[in-house]
N, C-alpha and C positions, 0 to 999 in steps of 0.2 A: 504494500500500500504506500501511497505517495507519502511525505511527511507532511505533518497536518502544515507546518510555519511554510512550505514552496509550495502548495495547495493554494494559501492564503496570500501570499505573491504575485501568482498566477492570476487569480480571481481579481486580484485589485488591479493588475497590470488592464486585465480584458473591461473589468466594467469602464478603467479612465479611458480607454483609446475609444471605446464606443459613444462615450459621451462626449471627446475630442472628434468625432468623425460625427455625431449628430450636432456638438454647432458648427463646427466646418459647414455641413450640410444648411443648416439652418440659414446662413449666414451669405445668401450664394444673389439675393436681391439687394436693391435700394427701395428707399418708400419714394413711392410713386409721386406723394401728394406734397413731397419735402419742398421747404421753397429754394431755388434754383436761378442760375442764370447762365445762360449758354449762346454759343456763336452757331448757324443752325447753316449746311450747306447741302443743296440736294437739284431733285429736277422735276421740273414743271411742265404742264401740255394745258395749254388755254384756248378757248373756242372762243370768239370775238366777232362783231361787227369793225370793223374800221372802214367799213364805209358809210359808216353814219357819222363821220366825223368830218370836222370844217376845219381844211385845210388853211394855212397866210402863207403867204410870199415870204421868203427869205431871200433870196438874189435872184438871177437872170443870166445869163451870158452876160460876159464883160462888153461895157461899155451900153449895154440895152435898157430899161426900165424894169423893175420888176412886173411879174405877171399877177395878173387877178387872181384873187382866192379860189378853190374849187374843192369841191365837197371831195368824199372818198371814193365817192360812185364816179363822179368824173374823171377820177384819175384810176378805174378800173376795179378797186377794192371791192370786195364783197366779205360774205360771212367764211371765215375762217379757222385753221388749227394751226396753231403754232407751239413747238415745243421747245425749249432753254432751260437757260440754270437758272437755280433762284438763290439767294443768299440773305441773310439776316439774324439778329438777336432777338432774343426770350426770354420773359422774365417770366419765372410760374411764384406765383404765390399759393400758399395751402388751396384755397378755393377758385382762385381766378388766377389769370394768364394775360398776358400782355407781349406782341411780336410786335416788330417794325423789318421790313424788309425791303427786296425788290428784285423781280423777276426779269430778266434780259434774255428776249426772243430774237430766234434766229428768222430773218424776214425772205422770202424768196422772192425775185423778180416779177412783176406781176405786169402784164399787157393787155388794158381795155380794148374795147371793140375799136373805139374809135380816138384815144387816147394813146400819147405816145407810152414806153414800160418804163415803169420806175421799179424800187426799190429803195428801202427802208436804210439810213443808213445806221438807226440806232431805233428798236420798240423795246421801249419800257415802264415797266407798271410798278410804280412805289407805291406802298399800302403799310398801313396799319393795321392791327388785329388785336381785340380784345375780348373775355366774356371770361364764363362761368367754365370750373373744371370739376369733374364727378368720375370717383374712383369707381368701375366696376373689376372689382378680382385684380390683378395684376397690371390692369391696363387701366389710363387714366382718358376719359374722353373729354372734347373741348366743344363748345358749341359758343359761337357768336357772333361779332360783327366786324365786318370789314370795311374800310374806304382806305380811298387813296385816289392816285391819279394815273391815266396812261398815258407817257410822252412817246411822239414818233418825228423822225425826220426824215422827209422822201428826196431822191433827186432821181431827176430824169436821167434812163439809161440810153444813150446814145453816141456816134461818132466819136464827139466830145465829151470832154471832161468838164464842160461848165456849161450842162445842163439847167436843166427848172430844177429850186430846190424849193420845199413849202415844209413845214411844221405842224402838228397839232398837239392840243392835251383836251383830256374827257377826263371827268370824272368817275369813279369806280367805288359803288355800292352794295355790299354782299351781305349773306348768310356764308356764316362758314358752322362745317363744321368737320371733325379729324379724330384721331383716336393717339395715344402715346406711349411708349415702355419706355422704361429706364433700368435696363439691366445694370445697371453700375451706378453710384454716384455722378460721376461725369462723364457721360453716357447716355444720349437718347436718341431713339427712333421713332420716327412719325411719318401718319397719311393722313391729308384732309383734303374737303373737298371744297370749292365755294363758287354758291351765286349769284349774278348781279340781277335782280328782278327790277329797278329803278331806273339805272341809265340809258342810254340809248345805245350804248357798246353789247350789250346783253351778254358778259364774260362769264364763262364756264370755266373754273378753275383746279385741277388737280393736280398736288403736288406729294411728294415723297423725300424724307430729307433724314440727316444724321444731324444730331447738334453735340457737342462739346463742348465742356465749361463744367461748371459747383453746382452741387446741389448741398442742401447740409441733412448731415448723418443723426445719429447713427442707422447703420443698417438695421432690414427688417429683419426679426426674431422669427421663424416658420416653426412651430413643433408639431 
């Protein structure tokens, strides 16, 4: 028979490692609802009108007058998808959430019927996002409100290099809403989605992003 005093070595060695390997285990999350703040970088795909938008002159051919305003229909725009990166900061607090970001779309050439082809030399949609956050289980969801602005700048694609250039910005008014993990303290994953039922852009927005940055601890306890 074993002696009883290396029995009772044994026995204490097993129950400590099991109880070192259940908080190990334990120990493998962050809370969800910690308050946090993170640099957030991922990719975007937005459905848009930009041809509801009202174009201004920005220059002409040297030496010319600039040219009249013209809507997005006259310079060919219709309803569209475009996909880019998005990039921005996040602050979560226990119950609500606060982003600032902005999305940078890649534009492709576009040739109306009767309109010479332009292209975008820059579309971008700065926004802001705010609302309420509700933990279900591991996952934290966000539901609220978005505005911001979409800036574009077209020039005429032709011959030359000193084409028509024109400008616009719209306005942008959404519902958003996404879902979040945060497997680590500084560490989060997210998808949300958002719609503009207000403006005349009618932006349909879904993005997917990683963020980096603090959240404060301590980690969650699982038993």
């Amino acid at each position: 028979m074993p002696c009883p005093t290396r029995l009772g070595v044994a026995m204490t060695a097993l129950v400590a490692t099991s109880l070192a390997s259940g908080e190990a285990h334990a120990q493998t999350g962050a809370d969800p609802l910690a308050t946090g703040i993170f640099a957030r970088a991922g990719f975007v795909l937005s459905s848009f009108d930009p041809g509801a938008m009202n174009f201004r002159p920005q220059r002409g051919p040297r030496g010319s007058a600039p040219p009249p305003g013209l809507t997005g229909k006259q310079l060919g725009f219709g309803e569209m998808a475009l996909a880019g990166f998005t990039a921005g900061i996040g602050f979560d607090a226990r119950w609500f959430y606060v982003r600032v970001g902005a999305d940078l779309y890649e534009f492709p050439t576009i040739r109306g019927e009767l309109a010479p082809a332009f292209r975008a030399r820059f579309t971008t949609l700065a926004w802001v996002s705010a609302g309420p956050r509700l933990r279900v289980g591991p996952v934290v969801l966000n539901a609220g409100v978005r505005f911001g602005a979409m800036f574009m700048n077209v020039t005429e694609v032709g011959p030359t290099r000193e084409g028509r250039e024109f400008s616009a910005v719209d306005g942008v008014f959404a519902l958003d809403v996404g879902a979040q993990w945060r497997p680590t303290r500084w560490l989060q994953l997210d998808a949300s989605v958002g719609q503009d039922f207000v403006t005349s852009l009618g932006a349909t927005t879904f993005s997917v992003g990683a963020s980096f940055g603090w959240s404060r601890g301590p980690t969650l306890t699982r038993r």
